[in-house]
Every structure is written in C-alpha cells, then in structure tokens.
C-alpha positions as a LaTeX table, in Angstrom:
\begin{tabular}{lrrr}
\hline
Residue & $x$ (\AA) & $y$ (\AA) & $z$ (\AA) \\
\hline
Unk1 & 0.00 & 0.00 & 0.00 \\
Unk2 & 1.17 & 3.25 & $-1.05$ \\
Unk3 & 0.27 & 6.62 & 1.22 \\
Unk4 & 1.41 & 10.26 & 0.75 \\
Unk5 & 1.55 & 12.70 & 3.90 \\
Unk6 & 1.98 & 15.94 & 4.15 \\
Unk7 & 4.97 & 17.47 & 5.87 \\
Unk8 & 3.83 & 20.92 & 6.99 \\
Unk9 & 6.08 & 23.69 & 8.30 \\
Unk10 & 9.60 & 21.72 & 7.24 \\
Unk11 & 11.91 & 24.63 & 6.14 \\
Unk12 & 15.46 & 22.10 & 5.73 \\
Unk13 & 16.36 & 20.07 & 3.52 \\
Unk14 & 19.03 & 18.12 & 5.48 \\
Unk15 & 15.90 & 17.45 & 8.19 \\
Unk16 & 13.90 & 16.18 & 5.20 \\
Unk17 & 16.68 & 13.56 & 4.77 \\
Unk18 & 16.99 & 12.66 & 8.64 \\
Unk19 & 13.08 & 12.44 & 8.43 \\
Unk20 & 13.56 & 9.88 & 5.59 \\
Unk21 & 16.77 & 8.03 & 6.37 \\
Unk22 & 14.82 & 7.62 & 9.99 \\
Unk23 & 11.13 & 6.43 & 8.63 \\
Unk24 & 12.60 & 3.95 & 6.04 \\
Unk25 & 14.13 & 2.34 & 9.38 \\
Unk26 & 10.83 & 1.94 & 11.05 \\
Unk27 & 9.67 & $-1.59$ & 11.10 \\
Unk28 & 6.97 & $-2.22$ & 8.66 \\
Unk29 & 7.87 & 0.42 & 5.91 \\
Unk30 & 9.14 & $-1.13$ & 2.93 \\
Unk31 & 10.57 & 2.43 & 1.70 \\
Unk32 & 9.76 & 6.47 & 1.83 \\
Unk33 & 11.12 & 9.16 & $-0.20$ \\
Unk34 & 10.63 & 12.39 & 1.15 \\
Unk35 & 10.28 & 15.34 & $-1.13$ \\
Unk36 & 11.31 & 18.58 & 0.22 \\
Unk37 & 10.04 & 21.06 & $-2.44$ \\
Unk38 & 6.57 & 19.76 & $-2.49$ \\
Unk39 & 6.52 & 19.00 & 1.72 \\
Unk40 & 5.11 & 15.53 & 0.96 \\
Unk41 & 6.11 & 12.30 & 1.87 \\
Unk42 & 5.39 & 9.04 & $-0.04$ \\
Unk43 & 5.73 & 5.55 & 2.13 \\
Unk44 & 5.23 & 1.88 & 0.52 \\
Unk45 & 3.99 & $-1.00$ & 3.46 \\
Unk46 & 2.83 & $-4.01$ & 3.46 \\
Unk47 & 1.28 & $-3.44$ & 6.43 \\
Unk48 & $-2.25$ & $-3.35$ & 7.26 \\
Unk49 & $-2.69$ & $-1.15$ & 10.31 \\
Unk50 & $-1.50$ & 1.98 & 8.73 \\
Unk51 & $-2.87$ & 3.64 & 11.57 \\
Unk52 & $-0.44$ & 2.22 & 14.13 \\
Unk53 & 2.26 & 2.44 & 11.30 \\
Unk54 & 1.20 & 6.53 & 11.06 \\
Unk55 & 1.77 & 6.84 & 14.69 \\
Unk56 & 5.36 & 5.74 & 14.93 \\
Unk57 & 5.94 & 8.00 & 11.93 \\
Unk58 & 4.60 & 10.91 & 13.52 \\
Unk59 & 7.04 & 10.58 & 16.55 \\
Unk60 & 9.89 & 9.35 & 14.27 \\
Unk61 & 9.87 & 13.15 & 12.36 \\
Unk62 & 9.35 & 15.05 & 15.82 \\
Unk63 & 12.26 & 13.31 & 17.13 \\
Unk64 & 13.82 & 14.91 & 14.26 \\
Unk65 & 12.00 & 17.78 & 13.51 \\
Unk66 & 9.45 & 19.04 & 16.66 \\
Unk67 & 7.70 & 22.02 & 14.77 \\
Unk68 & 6.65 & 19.73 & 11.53 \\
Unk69 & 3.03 & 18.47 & 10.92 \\
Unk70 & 2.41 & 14.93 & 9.27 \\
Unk71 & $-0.86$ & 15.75 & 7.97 \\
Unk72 & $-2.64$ & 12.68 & 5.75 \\
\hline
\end{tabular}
C-alpha cells in the first residue's frame, strides 16, 4: 500500500533527509522518499494497520524535527 503525507512547516532540507533516512528504518515500511520542495512524503507497506504504522511516523519526524506536521 502506497500513502502520501503531508509534511507541513519543514523549512530544511538536510531534516527532510533525517526524516527519511529515519522512517525507512521503522519496522513495517518497505521504503519512503521524502520530497522537500513539495513537503510531501510518499511511504510503501505491506502493512495493514497503517494507523499504528502513522503513529510511529509521527514521533519518528518530531524526534527529528518538533515544529513539523504529518498531515494525511
């Protein structure tokens, strides 16, 4: 299953590739590519409780980033 989220409020570009290096690492994503221009990120799983899977992202990128929104 493929989702896109919106990353709201991310102003750097070397966060946007902490935020992906770290969410590819997350048990249960098969891969994410974040693009910084558009604010969106796109994740592939095989899982099927995205919403516990959107959960650990969430706290994954505010780890990294604390003022970003992951908006579906």
């Amino acid at each position: 299953m493929k989702k896109t989220v919106r990353l709201l409020e991310l102003d750097c570009a070397h966060c946007a590739a902490e935020i992906e290096r770290a969410v590819r690492g997350i048990k249960g994503i098969d891969s994410a590519s974040v693009n910084f221009f558009a604010r969106r990120m796109t994740i592939d799983t095989s899982e099927s409780d995205f919403e516990r899977l959107f959960d650990t992202i969430v706290k994954t990128v505010h780890k990294i980033e604390p003022d970003v929104r992951v908006c579906l």
